[in-house]
VEXDREN-2710 file (C-alpha; in Angstrom, 1 decimal):
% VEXDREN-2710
k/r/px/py/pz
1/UNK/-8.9/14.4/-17.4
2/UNK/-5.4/13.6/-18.5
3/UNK/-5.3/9.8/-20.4
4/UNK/-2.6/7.4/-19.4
5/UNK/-2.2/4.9/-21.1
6/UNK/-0.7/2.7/-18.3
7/UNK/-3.5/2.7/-16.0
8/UNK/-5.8/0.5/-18.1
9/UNK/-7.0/-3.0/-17.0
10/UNK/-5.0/-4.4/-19.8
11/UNK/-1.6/-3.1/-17.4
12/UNK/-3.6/-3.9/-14.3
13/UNK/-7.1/-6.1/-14.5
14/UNK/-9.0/-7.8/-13.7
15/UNK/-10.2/-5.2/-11.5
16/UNK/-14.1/-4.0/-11.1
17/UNK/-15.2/-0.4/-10.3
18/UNK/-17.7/0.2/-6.6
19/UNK/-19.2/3.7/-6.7
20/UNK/-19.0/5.5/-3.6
21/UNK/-20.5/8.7/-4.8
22/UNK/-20.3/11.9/-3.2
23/UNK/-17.7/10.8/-0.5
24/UNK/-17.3/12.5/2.3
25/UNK/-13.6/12.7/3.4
26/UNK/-12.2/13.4/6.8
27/UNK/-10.8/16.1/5.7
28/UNK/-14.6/17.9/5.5
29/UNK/-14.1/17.9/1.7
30/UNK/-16.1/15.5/-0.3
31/UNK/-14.8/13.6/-3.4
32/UNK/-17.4/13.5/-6.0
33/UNK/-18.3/10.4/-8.0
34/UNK/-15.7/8.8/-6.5
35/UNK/-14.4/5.1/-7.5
36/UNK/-13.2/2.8/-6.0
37/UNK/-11.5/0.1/-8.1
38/UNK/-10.7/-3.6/-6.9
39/UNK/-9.7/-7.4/-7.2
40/UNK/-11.1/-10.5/-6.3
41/UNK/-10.0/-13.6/-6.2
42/UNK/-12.0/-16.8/-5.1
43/UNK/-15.9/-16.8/-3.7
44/UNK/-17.4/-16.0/-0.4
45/UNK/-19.0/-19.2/1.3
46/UNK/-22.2/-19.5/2.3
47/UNK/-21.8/-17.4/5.7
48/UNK/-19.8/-14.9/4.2
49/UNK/-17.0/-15.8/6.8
50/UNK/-13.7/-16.7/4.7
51/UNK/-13.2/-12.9/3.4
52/UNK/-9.6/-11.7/3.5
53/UNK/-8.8/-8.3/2.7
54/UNK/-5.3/-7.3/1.3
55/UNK/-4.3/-4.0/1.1
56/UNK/-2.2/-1.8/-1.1
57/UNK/1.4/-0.1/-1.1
58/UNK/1.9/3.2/-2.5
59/UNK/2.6/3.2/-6.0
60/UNK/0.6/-0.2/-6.7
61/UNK/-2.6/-1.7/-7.6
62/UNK/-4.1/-4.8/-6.5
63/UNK/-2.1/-6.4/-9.6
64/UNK/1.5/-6.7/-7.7
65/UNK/0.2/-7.8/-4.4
66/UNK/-1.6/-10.6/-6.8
67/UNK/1.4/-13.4/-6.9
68/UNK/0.6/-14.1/-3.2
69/UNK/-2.9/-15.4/-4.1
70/UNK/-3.0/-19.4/-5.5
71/UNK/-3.5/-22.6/-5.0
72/UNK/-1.5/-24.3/-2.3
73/UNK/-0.6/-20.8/-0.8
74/UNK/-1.7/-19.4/2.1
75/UNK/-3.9/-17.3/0.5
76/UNK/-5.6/-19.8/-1.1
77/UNK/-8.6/-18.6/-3.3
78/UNK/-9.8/-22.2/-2.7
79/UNK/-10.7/-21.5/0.4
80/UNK/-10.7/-17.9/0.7
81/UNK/-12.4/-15.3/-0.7
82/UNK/-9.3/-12.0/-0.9
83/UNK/-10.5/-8.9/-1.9
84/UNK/-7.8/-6.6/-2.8
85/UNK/-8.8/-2.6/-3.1
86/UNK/-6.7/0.2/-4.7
87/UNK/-5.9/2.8/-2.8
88/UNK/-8.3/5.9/-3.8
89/UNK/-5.6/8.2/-5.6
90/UNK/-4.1/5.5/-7.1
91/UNK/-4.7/5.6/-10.5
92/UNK/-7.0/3.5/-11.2
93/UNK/-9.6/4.5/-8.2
94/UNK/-10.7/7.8/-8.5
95/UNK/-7.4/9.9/-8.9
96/UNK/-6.0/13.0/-10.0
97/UNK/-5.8/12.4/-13.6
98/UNK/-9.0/10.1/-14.3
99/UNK/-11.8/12.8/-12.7
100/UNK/-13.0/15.5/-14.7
101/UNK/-14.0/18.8/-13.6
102/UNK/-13.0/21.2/-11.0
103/UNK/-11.7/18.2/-8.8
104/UNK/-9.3/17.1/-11.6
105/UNK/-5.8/17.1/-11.5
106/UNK/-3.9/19.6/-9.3
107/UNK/-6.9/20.4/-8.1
108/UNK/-8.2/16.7/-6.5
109/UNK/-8.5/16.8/-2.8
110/UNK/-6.4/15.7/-0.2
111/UNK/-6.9/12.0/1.4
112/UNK/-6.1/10.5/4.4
113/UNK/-5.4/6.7/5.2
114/UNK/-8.9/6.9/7.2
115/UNK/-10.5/7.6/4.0
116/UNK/-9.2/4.6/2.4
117/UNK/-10.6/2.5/4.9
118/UNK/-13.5/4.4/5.1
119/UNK/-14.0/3.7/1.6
120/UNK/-12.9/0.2/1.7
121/UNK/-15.8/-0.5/4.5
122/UNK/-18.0/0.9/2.9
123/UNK/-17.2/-1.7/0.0
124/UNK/-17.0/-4.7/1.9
125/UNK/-20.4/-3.8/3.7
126/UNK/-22.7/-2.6/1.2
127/UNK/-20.8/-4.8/-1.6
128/UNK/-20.0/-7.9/0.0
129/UNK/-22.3/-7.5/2.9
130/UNK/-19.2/-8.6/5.5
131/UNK/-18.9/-8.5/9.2
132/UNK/-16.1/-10.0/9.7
133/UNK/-12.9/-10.9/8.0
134/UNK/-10.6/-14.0/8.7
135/UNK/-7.5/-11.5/7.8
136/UNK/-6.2/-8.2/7.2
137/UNK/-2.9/-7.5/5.6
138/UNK/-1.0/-5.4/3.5
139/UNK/3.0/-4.1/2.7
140/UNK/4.1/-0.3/3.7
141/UNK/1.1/1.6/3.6
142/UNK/-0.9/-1.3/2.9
143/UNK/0.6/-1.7/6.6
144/UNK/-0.8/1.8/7.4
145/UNK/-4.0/0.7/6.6
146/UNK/-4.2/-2.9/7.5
147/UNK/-3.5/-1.1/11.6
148/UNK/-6.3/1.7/11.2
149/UNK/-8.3/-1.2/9.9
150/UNK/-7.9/-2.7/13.0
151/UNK/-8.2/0.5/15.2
152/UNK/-11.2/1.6/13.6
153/UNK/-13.0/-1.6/13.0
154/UNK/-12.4/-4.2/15.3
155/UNK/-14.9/-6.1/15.6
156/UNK/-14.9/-6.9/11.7
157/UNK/-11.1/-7.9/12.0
158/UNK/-10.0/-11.8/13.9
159/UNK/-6.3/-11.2/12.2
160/UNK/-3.7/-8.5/11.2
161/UNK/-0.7/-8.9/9.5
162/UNK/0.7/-5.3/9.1
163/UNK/4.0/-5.8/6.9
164/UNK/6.5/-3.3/6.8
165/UNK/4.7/-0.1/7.9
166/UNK/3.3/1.7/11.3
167/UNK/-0.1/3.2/12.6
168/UNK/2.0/6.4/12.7
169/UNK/4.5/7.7/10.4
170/UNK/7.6/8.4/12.1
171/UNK/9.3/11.3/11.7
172/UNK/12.2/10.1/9.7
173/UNK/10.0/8.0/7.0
174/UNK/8.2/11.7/7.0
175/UNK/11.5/13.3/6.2
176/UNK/11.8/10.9/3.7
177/UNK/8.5/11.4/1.5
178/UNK/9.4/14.9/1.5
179/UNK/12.7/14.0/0.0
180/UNK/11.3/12.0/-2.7
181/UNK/8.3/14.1/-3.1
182/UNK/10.8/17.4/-3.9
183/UNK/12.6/15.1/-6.7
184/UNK/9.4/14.6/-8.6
185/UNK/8.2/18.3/-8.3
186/UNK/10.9/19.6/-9.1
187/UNK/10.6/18.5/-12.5
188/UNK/10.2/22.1/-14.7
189/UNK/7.4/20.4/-16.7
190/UNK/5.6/19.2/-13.2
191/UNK/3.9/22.9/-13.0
192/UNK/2.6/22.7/-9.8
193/UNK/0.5/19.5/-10.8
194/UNK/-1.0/21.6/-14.0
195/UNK/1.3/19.5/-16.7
196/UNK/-0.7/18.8/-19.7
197/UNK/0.8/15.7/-21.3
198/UNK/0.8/12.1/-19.3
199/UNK/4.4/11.5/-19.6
200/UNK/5.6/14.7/-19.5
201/UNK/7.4/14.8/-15.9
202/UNK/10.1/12.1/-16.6
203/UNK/12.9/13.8/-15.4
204/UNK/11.3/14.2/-11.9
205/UNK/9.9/10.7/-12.2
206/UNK/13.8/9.3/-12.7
207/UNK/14.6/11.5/-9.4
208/UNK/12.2/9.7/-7.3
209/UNK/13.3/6.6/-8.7
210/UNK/16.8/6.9/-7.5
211/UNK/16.0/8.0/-4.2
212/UNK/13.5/4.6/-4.0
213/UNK/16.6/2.5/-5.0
214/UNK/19.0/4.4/-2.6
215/UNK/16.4/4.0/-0.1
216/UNK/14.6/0.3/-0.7
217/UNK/16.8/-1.9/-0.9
218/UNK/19.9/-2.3/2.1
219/UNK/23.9/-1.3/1.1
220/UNK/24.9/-4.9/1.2
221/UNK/22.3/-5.3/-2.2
222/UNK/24.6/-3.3/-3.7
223/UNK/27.8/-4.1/-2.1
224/UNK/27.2/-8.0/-2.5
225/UNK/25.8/-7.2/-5.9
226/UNK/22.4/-8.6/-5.6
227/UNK/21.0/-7.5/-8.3
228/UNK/22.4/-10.3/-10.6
229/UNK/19.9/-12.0/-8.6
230/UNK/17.2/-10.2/-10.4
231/UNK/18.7/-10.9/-14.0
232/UNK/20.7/-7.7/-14.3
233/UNK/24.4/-7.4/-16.1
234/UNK/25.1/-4.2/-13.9
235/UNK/24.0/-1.7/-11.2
236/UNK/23.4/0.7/-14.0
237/UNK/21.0/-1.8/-16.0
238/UNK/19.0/-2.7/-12.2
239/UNK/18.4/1.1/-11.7
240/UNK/16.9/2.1/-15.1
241/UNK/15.5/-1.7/-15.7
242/UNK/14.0/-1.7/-12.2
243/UNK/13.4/1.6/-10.7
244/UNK/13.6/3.4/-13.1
245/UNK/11.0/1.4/-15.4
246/UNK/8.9/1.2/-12.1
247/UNK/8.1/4.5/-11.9
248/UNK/8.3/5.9/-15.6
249/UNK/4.7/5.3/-16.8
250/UNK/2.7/6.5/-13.4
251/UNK/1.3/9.8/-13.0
252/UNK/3.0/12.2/-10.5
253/UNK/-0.3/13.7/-9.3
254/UNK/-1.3/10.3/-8.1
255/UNK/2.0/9.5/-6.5
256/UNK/1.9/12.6/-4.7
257/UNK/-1.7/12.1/-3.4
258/UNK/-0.9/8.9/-2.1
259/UNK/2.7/9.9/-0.6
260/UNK/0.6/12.6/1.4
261/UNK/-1.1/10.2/2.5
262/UNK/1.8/8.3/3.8
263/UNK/3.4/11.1/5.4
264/UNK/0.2/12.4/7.5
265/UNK/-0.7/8.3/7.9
266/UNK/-1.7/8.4/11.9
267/UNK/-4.4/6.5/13.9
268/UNK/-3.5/7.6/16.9
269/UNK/-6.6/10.4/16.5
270/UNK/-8.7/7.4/17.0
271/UNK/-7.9/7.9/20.7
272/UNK/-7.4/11.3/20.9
273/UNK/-4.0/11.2/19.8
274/UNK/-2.9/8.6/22.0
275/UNK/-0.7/6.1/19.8
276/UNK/-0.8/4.1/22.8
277/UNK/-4.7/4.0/23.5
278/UNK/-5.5/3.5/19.9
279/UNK/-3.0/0.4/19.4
280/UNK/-4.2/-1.3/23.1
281/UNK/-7.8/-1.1/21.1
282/UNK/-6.7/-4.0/18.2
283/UNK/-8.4/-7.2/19.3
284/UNK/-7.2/-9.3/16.1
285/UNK/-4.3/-11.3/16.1
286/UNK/-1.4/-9.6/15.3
287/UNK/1.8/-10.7/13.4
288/UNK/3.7/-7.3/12.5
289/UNK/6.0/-8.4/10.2
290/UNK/9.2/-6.1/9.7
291/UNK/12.4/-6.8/7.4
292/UNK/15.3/-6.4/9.0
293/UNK/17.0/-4.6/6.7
294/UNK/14.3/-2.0/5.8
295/UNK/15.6/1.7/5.9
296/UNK/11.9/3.2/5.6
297/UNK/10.7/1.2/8.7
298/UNK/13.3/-0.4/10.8
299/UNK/12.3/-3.6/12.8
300/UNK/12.3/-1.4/16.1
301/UNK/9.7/1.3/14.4
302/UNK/7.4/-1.7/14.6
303/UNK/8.3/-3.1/17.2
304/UNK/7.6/0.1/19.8
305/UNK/4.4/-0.6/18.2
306/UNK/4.2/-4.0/18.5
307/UNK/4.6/-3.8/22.4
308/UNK/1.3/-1.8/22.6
309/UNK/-0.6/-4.1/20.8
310/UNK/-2.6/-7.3/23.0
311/UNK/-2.3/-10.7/21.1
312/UNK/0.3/-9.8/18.9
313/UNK/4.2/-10.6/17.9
314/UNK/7.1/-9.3/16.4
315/UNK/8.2/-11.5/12.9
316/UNK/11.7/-10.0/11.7
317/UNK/12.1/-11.5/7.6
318/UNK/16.0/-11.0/6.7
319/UNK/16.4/-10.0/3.4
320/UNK/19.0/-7.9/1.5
321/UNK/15.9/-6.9/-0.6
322/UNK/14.9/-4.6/2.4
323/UNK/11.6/-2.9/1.9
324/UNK/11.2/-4.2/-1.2
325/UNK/12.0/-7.5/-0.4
326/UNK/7.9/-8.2/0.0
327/UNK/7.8/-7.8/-3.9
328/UNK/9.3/-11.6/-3.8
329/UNK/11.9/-11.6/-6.1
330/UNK/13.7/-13.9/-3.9
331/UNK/12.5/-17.0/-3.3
332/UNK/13.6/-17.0/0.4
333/UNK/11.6/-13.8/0.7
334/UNK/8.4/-14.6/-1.0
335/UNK/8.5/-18.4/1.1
336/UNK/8.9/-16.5/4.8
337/UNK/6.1/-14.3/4.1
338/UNK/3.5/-16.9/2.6
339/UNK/4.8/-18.7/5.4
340/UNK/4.1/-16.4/8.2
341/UNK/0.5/-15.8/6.5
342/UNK/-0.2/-19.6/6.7
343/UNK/1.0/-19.3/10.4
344/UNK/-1.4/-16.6/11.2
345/UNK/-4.5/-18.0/9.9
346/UNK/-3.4/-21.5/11.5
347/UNK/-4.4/-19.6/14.7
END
């Protein structure tokens, strides 16, 4: 076990802990004592039929995804009861650096998106004791899981709202985690995930970074110099105060785990491998929301989805924020999205 400091529910409470135990992974491996950490925000009703479940992006918790949750927003924890769980490998689920033992570190097994919503079922059933849920959503591979969600389970999902992520990773957003996964490791101090101090990787963890702000946000950001948007003097001052600062603290193990998961991220073996077959199986309501000037997954990535998919539209948010632009930091941004959330559960 290898303390950081940042992964503390001071940096990113309230969250409570569901233990899975020995969890079998579909992989064949099991994760032992596994964890899986979470968030809620308002109360289930009587019926237990107002659950909403909102997944998370890689690199996250259930603390950034928390500023769409409030009164007099779509998500309204006055009416709804969202439950928001980490990803396992996260950092605070069971992850690299937190288990002890022959699973720890460089050693932790590889996951799959299926296990996350394995392990997320698993919550919501013996937890919660749900059948159903009145929405599924989540950004990037929160999108990831939000559609194997609704491959593998749907008759417990009425609505989807995928944002800015596929059932299948493409092969360019695949080329791309290996880019970024390079930059970290090849950071001397990385040691093949055996480093022994918490913050010891920074030079690989600045690497990634600048291949997330080359990456998440569109040209014209730059070009049109956006970032004085977000309080910044200078480009130089939005890369290290931004993404820089974003991913200094976290722990590369973890970030690896989870970009694996990214990269191998594909429900089409739900219907043996048919991408096709397994998207035709969504019953829920489906708004896949893409930004249209996202270079990890275009519009028309999800929107050769999208076309397999009964009951379902293409929404296109334009923001020069790209990806990132479901973080919120514009107010256009964050007012589309809680938007096209209210929109989806008007239905």
């Amino acid at each position: 076990m290898l303390f950081n400091e940042y992964y503390t529910a001071e940096n990113h409470g309230p969250y409570e802990l569901f233990a899975l135990g020995d969890f079998k992974l579909t992989s064949g491996q099991t994760l032992e004592k596994a964890q899986l950490a979470y968030s809620v925000y308002g109360e289930l009703n009587e019926d237990r039929s107002n659950a909403i479940l909102f997944t998370i992006m890689f690199s996250g918790t259930s603390k950034n995804m928390a500023h769409y949750i409030g009164p007099g927003k779509a998500l309204d924890p006055e009416k709804y009861c969202i439950i928001l769980p980490n990803q396992l490998g996260n950092g605070i689920s069971s992850s690299p650096h937190n288990t002890d033992g022959e699973q720890a570190m460089e050693n932790f097994p590889q996951l799959s998106i299926a296990d996350d919503v394995i392990a997320q079922h698993q919550l919501l059933t013996e937890k919660f004791k749900l059948t159903q849920l009145q929405l599924v959503t989540g950004w990037s591979m929160g999108a990831q899981q939000t559609l194997e969600w609704a491959i593998r389970y749907p008759e417990m999902v009425k609505r989807a709202a995928p944002i800015a992520g596929t059932a299948q990773c493409t092969p360019h957003n695949s080329l791309y985690v290996d880019v970024f996964s390079e930059a970290l490791s090849s950071d001397p101090q990385f040691n093949q995930g055996a480093y022994t101090s918490a913050h010891s990787c920074e030079a690989g963890l600045k690497r990634l970074a600048h291949v997330f702000a080359l990456m998440g946000v569109c040209p014209e950001f730059y070009k049109q110099q956006q970032w004085q948007r977000l309080g910044f003097e200078s480009q130089q001052a939005c890369m290290k105060n931004f993404w820089e600062a974003w991913f200094k603290p976290m722990d590369p193990n973890a970030l690896l785990c989870m970009a694996h998961k990214w990269q191998t991220g594909d429900s089409s073996v739900l219907a043996n491998g048919s991408l096709e077959q397994a998207l035709k199986g969504i019953t829920a309501k489906t708004f896949m929301i893409a930004f249209a000037q996202d270079m990890f997954v275009p519009p028309a990535d999800m929107a050769y989805e999208q076309q397999f998919i009964p009951h379902s539209e293409i929404k296109i948010v334009p923001s020069l924020m790209g990806h990132f632009a479901m973080l919120g930091l514009f107010e256009e941004d964050f007012a589309a999205i809680d938007g096209l959330f209210a929109e989806l559960l008007s239905h």
